[in-house]
TORMI-91387 format. One record per residue (C-alpha): chain; residue in one letter; x, y, z; residue number from 1. Coordinates in nm, 4 decimals. Example, Ala and Ser with C-alpha at 12.3 -4.5 7.8 and 13.67 -1.06 7.14 Angstrom:
REM residues 2
@chain A&resn a&xx 1.2300&yy -0.4500&zz 0.7800&resi 1 .
@chain A&resn s&xx 1.3670&yy -0.1060&zz 0.7140&resi 2 .
This chain:
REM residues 311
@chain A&resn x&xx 0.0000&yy 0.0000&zz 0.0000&resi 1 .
@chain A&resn x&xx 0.1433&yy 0.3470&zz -0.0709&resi 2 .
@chain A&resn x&xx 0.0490&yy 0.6732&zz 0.0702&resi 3 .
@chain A&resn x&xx 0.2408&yy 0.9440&zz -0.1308&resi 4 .
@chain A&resn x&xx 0.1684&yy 1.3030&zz -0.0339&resi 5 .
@chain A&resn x&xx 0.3089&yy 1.5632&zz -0.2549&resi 6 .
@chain A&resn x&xx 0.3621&yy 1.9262&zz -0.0632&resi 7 .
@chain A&resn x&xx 0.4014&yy 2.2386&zz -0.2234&resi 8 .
@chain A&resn x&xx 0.4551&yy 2.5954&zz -0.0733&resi 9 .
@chain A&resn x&xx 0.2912&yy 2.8765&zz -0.1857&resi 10 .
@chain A&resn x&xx 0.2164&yy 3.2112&zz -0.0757&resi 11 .
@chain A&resn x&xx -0.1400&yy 3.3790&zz -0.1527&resi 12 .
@chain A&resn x&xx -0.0237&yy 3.7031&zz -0.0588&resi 13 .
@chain A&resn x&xx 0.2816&yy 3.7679&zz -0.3264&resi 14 .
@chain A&resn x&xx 0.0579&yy 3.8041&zz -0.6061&resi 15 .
@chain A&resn x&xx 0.4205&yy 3.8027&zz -0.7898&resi 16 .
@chain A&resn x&xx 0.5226&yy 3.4128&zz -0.6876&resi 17 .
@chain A&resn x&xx 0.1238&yy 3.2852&zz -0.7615&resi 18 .
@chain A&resn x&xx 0.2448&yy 2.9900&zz -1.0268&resi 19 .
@chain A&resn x&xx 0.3085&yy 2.6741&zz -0.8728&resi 20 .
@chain A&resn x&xx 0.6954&yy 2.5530&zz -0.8742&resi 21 .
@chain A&resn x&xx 0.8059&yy 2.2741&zz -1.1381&resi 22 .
@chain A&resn x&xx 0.7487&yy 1.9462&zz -1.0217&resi 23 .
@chain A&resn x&xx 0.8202&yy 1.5607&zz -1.0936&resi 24 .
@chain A&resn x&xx 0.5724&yy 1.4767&zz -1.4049&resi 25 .
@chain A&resn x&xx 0.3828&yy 1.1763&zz -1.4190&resi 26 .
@chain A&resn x&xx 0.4900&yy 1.0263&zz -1.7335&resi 27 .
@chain A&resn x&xx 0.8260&yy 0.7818&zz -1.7602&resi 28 .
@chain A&resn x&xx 1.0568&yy 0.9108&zz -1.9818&resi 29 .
@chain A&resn x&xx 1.3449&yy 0.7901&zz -2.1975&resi 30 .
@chain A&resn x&xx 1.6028&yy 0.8600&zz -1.9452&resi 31 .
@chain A&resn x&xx 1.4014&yy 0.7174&zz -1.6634&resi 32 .
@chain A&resn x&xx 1.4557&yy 0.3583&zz -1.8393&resi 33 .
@chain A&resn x&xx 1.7885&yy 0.4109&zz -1.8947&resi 34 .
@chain A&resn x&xx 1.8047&yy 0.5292&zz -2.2993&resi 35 .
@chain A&resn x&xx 2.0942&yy 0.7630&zz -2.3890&resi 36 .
@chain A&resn x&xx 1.9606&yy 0.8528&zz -2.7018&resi 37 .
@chain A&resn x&xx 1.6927&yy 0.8646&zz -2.9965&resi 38 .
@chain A&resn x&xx 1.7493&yy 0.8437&zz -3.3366&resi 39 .
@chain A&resn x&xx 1.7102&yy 1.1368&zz -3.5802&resi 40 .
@chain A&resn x&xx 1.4538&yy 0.9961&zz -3.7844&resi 41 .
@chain A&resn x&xx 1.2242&yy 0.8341&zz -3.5417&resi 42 .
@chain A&resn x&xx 0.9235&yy 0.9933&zz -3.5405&resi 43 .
@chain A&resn x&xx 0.7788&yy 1.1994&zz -3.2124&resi 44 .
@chain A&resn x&xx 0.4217&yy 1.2549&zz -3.0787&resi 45 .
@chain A&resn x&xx 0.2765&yy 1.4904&zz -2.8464&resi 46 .
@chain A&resn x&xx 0.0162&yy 1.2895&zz -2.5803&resi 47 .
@chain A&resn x&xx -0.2259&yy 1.3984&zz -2.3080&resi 48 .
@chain A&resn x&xx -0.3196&yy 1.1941&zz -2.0265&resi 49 .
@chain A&resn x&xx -0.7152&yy 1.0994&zz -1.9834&resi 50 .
@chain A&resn x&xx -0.7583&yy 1.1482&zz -1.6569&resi 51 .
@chain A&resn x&xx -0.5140&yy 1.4471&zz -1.5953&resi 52 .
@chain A&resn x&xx -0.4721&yy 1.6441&zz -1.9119&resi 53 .
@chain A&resn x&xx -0.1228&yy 1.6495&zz -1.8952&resi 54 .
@chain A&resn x&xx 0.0766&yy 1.6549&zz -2.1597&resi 55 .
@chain A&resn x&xx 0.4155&yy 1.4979&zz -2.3151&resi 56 .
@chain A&resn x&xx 0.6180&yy 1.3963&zz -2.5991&resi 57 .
@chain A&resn x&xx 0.6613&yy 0.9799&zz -2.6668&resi 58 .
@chain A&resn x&xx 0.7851&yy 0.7751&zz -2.9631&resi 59 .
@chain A&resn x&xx 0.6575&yy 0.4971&zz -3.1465&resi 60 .
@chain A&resn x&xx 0.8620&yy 0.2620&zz -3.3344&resi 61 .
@chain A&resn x&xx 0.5621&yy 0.0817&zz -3.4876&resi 62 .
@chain A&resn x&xx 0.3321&yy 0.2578&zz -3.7217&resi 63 .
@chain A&resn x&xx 0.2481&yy 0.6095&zz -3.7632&resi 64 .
@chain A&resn x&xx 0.0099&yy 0.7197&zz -3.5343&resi 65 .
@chain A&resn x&xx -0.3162&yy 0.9568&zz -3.5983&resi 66 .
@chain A&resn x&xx -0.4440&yy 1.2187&zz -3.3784&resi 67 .
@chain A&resn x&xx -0.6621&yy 1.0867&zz -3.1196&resi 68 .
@chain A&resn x&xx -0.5524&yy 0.7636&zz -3.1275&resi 69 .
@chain A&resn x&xx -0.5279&yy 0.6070&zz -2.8140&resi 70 .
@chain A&resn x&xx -0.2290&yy 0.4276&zz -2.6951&resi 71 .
@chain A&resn x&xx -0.0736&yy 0.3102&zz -2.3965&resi 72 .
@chain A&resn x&xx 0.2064&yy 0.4383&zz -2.1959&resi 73 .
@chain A&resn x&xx 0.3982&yy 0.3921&zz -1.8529&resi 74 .
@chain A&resn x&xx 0.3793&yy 0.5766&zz -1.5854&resi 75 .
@chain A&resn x&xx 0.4837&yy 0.6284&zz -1.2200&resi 76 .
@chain A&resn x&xx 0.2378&yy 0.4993&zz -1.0999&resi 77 .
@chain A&resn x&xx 0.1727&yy 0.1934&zz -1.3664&resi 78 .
@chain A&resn x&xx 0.0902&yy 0.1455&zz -1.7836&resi 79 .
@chain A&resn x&xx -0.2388&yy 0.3704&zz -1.8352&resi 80 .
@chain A&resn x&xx -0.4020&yy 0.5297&zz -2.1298&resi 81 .
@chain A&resn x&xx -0.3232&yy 0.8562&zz -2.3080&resi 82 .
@chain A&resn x&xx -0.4390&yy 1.0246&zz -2.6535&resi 83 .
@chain A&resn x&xx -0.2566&yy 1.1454&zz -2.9244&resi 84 .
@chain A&resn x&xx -0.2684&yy 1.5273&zz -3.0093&resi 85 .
@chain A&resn x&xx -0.0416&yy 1.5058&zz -3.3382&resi 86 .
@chain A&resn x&xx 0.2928&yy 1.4301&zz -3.4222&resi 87 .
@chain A&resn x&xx 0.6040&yy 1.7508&zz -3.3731&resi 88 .
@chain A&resn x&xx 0.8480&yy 1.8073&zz -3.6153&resi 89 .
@chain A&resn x&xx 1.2145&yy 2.0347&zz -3.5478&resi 90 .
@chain A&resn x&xx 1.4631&yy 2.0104&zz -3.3385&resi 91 .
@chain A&resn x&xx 1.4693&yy 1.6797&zz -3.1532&resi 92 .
@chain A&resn x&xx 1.4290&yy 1.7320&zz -2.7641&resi 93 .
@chain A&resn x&xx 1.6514&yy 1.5780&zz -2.5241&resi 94 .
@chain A&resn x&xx 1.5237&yy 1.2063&zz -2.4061&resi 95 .
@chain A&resn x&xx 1.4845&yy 1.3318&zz -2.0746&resi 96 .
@chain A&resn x&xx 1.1662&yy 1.5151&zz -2.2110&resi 97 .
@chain A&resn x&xx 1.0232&yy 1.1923&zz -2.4650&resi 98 .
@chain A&resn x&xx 0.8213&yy 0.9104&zz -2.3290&resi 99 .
@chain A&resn x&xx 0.7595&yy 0.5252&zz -2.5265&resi 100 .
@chain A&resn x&xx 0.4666&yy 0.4646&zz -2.6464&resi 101 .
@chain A&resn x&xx 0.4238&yy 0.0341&zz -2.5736&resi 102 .
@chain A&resn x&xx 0.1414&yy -0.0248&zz -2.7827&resi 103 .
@chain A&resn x&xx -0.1720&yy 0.1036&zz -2.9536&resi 104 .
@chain A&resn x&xx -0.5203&yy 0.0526&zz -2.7558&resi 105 .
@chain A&resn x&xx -0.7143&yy -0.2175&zz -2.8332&resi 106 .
@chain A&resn x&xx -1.0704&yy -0.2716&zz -2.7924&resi 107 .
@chain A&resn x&xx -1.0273&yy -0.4325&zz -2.4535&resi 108 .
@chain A&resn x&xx -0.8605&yy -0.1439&zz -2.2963&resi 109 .
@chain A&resn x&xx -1.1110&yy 0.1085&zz -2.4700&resi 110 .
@chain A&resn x&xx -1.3856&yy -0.1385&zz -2.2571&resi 111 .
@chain A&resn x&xx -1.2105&yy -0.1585&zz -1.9875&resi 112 .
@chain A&resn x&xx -1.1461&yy 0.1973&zz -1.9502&resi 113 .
@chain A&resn x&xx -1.5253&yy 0.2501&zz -1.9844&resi 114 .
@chain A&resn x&xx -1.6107&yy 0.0469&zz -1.6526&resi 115 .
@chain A&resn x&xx -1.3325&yy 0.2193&zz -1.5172&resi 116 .
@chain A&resn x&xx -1.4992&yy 0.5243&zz -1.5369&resi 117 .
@chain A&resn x&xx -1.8066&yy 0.4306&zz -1.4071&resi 118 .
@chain A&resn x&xx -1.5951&yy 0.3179&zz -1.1088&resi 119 .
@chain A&resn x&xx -1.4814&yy 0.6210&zz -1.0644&resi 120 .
@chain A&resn x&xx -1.7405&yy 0.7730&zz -0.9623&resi 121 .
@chain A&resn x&xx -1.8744&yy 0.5405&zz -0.7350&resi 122 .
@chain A&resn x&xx -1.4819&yy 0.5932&zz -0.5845&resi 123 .
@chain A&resn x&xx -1.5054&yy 0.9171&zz -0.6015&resi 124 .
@chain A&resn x&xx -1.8539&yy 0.9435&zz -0.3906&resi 125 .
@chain A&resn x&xx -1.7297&yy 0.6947&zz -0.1182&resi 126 .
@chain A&resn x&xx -1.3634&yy 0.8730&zz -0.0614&resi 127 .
@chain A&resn x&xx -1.5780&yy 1.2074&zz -0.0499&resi 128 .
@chain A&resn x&xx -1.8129&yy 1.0512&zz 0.2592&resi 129 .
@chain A&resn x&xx -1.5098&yy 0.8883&zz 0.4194&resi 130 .
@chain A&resn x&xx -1.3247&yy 1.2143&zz 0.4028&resi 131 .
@chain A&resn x&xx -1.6208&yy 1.4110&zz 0.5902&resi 132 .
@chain A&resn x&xx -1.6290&yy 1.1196&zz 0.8354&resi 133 .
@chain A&resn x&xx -1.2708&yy 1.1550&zz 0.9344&resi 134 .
@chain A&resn x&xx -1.2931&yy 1.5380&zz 0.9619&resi 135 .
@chain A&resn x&xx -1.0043&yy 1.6052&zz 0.7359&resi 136 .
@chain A&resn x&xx -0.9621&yy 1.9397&zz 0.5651&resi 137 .
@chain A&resn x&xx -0.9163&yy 1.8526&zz 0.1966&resi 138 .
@chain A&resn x&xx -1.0963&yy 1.8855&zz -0.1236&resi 139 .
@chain A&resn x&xx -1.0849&yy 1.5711&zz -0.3164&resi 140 .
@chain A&resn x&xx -1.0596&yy 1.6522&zz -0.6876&resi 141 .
@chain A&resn x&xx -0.9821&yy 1.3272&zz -0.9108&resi 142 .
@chain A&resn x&xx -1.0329&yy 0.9392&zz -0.8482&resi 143 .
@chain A&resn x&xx -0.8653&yy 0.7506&zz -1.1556&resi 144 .
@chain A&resn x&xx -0.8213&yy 0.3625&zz -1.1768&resi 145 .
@chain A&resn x&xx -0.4685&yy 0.2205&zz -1.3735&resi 146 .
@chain A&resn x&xx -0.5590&yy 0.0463&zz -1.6398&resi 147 .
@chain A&resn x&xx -0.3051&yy -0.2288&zz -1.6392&resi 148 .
@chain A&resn x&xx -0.2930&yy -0.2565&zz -1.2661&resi 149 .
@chain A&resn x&xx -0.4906&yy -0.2620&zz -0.9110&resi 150 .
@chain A&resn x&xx -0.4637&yy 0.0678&zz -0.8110&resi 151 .
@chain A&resn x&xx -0.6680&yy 0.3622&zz -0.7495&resi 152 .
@chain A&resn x&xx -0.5265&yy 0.7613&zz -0.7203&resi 153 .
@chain A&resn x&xx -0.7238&yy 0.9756&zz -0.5080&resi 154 .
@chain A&resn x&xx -0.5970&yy 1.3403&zz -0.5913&resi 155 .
@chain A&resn x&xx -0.6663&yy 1.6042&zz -0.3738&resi 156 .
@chain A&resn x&xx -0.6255&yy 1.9717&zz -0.2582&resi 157 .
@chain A&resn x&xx -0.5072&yy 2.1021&zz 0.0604&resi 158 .
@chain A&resn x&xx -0.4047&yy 2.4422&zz 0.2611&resi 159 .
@chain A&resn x&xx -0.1891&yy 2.2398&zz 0.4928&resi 160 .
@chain A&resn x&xx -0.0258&yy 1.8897&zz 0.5758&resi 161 .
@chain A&resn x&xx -0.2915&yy 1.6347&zz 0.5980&resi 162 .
@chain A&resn x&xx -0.2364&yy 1.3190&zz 0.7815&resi 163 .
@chain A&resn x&xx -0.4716&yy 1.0568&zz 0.5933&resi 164 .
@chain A&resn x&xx -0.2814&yy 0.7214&zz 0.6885&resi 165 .
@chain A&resn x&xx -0.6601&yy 0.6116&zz 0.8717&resi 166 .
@chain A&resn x&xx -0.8448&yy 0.7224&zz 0.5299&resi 167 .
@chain A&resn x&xx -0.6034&yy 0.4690&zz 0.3235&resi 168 .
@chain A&resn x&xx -0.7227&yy 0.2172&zz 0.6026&resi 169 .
@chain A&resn x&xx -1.0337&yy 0.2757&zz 0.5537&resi 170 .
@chain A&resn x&xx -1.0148&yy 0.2842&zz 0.1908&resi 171 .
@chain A&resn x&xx -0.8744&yy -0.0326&zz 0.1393&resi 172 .
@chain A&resn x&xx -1.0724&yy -0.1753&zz 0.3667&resi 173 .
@chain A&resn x&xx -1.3785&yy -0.0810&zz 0.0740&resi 174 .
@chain A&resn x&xx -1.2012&yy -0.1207&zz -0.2365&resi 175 .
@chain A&resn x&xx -0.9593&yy -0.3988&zz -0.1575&resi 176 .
@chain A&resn x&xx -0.6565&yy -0.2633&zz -0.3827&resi 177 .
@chain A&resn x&xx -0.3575&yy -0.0588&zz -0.3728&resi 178 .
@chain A&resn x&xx -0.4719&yy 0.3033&zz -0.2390&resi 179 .
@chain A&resn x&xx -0.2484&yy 0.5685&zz -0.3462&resi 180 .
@chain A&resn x&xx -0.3422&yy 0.9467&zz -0.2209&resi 181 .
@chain A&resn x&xx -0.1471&yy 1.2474&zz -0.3681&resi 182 .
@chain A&resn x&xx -0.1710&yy 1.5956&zz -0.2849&resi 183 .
@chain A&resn x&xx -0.1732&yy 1.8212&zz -0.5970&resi 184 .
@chain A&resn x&xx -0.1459&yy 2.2139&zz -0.6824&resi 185 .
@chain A&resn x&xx -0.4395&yy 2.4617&zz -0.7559&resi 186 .
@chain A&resn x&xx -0.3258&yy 2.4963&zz -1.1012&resi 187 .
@chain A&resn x&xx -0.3273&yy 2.1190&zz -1.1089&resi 188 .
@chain A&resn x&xx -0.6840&yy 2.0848&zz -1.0553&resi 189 .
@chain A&resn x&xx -0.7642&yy 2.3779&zz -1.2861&resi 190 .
@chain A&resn x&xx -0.6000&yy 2.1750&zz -1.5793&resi 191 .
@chain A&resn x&xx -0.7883&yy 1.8501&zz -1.4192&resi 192 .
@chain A&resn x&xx -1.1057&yy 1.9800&zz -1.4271&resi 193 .
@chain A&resn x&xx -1.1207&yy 2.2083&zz -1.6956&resi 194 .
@chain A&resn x&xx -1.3639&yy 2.5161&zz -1.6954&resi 195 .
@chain A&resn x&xx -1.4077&yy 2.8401&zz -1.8716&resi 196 .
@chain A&resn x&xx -1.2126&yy 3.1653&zz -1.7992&resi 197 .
@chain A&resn x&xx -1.3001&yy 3.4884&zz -1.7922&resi 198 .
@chain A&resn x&xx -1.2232&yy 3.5610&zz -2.1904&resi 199 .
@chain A&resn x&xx -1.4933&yy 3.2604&zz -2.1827&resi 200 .
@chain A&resn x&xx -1.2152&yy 3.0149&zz -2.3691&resi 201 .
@chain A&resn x&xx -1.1506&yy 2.7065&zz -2.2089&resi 202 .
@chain A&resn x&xx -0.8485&yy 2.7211&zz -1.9235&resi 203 .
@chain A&resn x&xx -0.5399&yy 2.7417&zz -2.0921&resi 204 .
@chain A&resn x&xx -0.3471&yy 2.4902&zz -1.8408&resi 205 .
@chain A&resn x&xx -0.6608&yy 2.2220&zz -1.9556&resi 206 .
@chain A&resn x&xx -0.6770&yy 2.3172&zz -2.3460&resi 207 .
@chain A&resn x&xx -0.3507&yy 2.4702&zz -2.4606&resi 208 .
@chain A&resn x&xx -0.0748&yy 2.3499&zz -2.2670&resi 209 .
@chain A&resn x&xx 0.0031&yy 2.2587&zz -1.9385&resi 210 .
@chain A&resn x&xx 0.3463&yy 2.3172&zz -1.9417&resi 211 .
@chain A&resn x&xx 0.3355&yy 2.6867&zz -1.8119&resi 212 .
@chain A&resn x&xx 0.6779&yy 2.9070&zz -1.7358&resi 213 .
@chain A&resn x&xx 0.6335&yy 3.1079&zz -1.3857&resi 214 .
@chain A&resn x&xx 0.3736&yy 3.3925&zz -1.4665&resi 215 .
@chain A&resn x&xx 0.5423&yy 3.7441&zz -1.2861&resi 216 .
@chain A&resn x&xx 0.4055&yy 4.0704&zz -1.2169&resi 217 .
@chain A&resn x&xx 0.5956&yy 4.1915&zz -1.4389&resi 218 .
@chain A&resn x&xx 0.4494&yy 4.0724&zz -1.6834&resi 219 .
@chain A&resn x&xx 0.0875&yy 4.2211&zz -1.5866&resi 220 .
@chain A&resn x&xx 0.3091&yy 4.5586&zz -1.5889&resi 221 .
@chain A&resn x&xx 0.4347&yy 4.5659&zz -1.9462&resi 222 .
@chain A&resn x&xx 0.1051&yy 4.4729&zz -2.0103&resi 223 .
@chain A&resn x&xx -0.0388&yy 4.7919&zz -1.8670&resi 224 .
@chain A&resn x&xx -0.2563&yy 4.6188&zz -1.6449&resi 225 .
@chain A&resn x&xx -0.4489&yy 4.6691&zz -1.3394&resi 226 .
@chain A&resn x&xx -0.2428&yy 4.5404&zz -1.1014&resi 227 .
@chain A&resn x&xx -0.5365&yy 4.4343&zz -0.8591&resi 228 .
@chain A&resn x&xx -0.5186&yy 4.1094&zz -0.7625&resi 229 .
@chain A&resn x&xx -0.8701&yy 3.9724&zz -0.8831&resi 230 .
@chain A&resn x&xx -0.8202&yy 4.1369&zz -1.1923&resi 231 .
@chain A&resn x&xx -0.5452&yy 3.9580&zz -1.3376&resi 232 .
@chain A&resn x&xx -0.5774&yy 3.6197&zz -1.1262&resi 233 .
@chain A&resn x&xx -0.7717&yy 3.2815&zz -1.3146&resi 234 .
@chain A&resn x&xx -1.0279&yy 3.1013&zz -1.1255&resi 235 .
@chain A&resn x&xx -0.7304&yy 2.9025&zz -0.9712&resi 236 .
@chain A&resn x&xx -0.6680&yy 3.2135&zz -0.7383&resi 237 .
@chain A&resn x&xx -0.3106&yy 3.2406&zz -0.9570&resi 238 .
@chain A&resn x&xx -0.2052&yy 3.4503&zz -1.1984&resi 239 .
@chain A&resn x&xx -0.3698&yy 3.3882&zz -1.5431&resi 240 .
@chain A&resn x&xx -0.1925&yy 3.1822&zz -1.7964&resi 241 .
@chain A&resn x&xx -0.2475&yy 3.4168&zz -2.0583&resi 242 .
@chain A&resn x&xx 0.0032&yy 3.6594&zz -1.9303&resi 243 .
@chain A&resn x&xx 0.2665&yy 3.4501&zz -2.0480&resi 244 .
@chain A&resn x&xx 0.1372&yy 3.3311&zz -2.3502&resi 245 .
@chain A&resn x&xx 0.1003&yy 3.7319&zz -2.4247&resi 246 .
@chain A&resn x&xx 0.4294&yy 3.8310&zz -2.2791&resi 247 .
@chain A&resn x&xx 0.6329&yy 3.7489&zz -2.6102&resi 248 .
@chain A&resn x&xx 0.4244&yy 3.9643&zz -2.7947&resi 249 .
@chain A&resn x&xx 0.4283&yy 4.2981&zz -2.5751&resi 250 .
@chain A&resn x&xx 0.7838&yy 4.2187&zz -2.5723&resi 251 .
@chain A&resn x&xx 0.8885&yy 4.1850&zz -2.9044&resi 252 .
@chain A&resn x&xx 0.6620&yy 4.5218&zz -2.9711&resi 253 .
@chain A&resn x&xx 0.8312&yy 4.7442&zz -2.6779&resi 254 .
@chain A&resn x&xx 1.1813&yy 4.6740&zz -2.8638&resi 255 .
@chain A&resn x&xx 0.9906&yy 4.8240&zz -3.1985&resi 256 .
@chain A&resn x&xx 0.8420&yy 5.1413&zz -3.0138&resi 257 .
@chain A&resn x&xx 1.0003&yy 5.4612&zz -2.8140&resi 258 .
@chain A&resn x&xx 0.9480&yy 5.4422&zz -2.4747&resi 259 .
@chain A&resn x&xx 0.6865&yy 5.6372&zz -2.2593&resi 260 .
@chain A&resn x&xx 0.8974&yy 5.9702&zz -2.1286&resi 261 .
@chain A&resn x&xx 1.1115&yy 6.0193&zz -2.4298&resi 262 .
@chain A&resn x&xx 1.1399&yy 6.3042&zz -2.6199&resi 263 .
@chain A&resn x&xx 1.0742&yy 6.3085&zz -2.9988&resi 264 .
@chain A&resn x&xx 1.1157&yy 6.6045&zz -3.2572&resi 265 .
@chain A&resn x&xx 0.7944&yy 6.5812&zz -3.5014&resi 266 .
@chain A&resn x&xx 0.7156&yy 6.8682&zz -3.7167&resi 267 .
@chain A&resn x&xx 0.9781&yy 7.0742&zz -3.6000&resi 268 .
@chain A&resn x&xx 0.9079&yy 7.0725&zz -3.1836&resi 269 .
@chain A&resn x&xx 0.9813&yy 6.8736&zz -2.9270&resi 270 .
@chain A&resn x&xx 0.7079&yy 6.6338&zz -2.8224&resi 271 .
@chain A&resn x&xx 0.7037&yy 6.3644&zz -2.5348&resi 272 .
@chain A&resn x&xx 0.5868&yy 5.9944&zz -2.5821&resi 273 .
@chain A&resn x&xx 0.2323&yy 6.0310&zz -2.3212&resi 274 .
@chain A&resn x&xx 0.1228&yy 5.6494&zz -2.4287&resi 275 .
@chain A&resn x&xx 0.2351&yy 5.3461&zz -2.6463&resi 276 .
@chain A&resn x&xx -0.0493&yy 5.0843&zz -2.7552&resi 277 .
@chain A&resn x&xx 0.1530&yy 4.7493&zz -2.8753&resi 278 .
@chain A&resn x&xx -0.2169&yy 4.6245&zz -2.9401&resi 279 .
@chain A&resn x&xx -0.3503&yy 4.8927&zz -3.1776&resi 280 .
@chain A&resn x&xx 0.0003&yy 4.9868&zz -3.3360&resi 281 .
@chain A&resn x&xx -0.0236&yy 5.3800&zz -3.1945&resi 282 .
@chain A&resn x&xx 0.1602&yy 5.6048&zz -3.0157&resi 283 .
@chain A&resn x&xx 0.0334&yy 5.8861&zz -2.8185&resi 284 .
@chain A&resn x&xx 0.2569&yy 6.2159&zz -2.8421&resi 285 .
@chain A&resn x&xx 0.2097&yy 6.5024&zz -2.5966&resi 286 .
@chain A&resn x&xx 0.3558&yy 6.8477&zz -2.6296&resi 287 .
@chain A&resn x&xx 0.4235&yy 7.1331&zz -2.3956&resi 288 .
@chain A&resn x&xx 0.1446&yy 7.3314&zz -2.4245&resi 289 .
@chain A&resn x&xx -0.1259&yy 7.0563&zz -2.3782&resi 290 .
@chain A&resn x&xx -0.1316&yy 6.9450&zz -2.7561&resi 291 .
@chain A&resn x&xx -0.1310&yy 6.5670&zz -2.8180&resi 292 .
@chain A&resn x&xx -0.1734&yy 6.3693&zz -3.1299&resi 293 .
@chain A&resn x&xx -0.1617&yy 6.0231&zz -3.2219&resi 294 .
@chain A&resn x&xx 0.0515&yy 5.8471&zz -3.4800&resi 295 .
@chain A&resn x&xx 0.0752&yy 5.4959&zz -3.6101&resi 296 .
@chain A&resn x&xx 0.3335&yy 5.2779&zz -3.4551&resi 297 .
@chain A&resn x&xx 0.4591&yy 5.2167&zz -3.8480&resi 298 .
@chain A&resn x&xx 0.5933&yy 5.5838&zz -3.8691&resi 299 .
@chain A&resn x&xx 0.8404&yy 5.5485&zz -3.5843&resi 300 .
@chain A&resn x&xx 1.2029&yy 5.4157&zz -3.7251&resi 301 .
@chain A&resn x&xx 1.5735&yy 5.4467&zz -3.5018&resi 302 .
@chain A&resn x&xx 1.8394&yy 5.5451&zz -3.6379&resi 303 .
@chain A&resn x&xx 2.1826&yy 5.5969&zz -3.4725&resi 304 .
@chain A&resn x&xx 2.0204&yy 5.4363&zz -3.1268&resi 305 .
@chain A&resn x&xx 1.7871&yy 5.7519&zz -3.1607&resi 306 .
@chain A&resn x&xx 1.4049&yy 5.7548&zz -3.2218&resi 307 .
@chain A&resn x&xx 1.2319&yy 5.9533&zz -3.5198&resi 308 .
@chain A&resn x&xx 0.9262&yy 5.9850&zz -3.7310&resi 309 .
@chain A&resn x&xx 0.9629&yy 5.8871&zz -4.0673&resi 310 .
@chain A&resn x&xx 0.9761&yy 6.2045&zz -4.3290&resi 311 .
């Protein structure tokens, strides 16, 4: 019986350290089981896991694979199911980042993974009673059974430490199989469960990517945004994805526009930079007196590590 419990430290009132910390994935990679290398030609796939949306690269040495075929892959925690997005092309990663694919799904495991969820539920109902009746402060959020082997993961949530060891008891005492709890992030159980944001897309850690880059306030400030907390935090009560995603792009624009403060000569006078707007290509000019005008992003050029308007 095993009773992981995965910690994780965060602090909800530095609004600039709100993304959760890289941690161990689930998947078994290449260098895991030992393999140095991959060669160039061998063709690379991009998978998500069913039950947890997360995603990964893997190989198959067998036949090309389609998207959303469904094959099966090991894990930490045993051989389970996962989907294929598509297959990547460029610059092969390092094996450290590549699972192995071990076969295609067959119609057993499709059937098999159909009871399973159907289990699940009935899991997932029982844990939540047994929870209340022990009086322990966590928020279960996933019950998944393995596939290929006797187990069943009970994710959860939790503010503090938990000590659970009498819930596994009692839990194998009803289900008669390897328990295994683990304690997981916020962000976690916002790619998990899936939802809609407030741009009302689905979350981007449960439909783009889950492979996220520590959001900053910084970020929020290039961005010219309000820098209230509810404003630019996700459902998750962290800083929203799309920040990064976004980043790149204010970025790459700032290095293409004067700064707000500088001075600029246009028709003859000197004029200050009030306001830059990356997103509709214009840039606000104020003068002296009160004047201000507006000119398209497209008219700016440097020269000579010096900003001008284009004659």
């Amino acid at each position: 019986m095993s009773d992981f419990n995965e910690y994780e430290d965060i602090e909800d009132d530095e609004i600039s350290v709100l993304e959760d910390e890289p941690k161990q994935r689930d998947v078994i990679t290449g260098a895991d089981a030992g393999i140095e290398s991959i060669a160039p030609d061998t063709p690379i796939y991009r998978l998500r896991l069913i039950y947890s949306h997360e995603t990964f690269l893997a190989v198959y040495r067998e036949d090309n694979l389609s998207p959303n075929t469904m094959v099966i892959v090991p894990t930490r925690y045993g051989r389970d199911m996962a989907q294929v997005i598509g297959s990547v092309r460029g610059k092969l990663p390092p094996v450290s980042e590549i699972a192995w694919i071990v076969r295609a799904a067959t119609n057993e495991d499709m059937e098999k993974t159909c009871k399973n969820h159907q289990l699940e539920k009935e899991a997932f109902e029982i844990c939540k009673q047994k929870i209340e009746n022990h009086q322990l402060e966590m928020k279960l959020v996933l019950v998944h059974y393995l596939l290929e082997e006797p187990k069943i993961l009970f994710f959860f949530t939790a503010e503090n430490r938990v000590d659970f060891r009498e819930l596994v008891k009692d839990l194998v005492s009803v289900f008669k199989m390897r328990i295994e709890l683990r304690q997981i992030g916020v962000r976690d159980e916002a790619r998990v469960l899936g939802g809609l944001g407030v741009c009302g897309r689905g979350y981007c850690c449960h439909c783009v990517s889950d492979k996220l880059k520590p959001v900053s306030i910084k970020m929020a400030k290039d961005q010219k945004l309000s820098l209230n907390s509810v404003k630019i935090s996700g459902p998750c009560g962290r800083l929203l994805c799309c920040l990064f995603y976004e980043y790149g792009f204010y970025s790459e624009q700032q290095r293409n526009l004067p700064q707000e403060g500088m001075r600029i000569n246009h028709s003859g006078e000197s004029w200050k930079v009030a306001e830059v707007n990356p997103v509709a290509g214009q840039v606000k000019l104020s003068a002296d007196d009160g004047r201000q005008t507006t000119i398209a992003a497209s008219q700016f050029e440097r020269v000579d590590n010096h900003w001008r308007i284009k004659a």
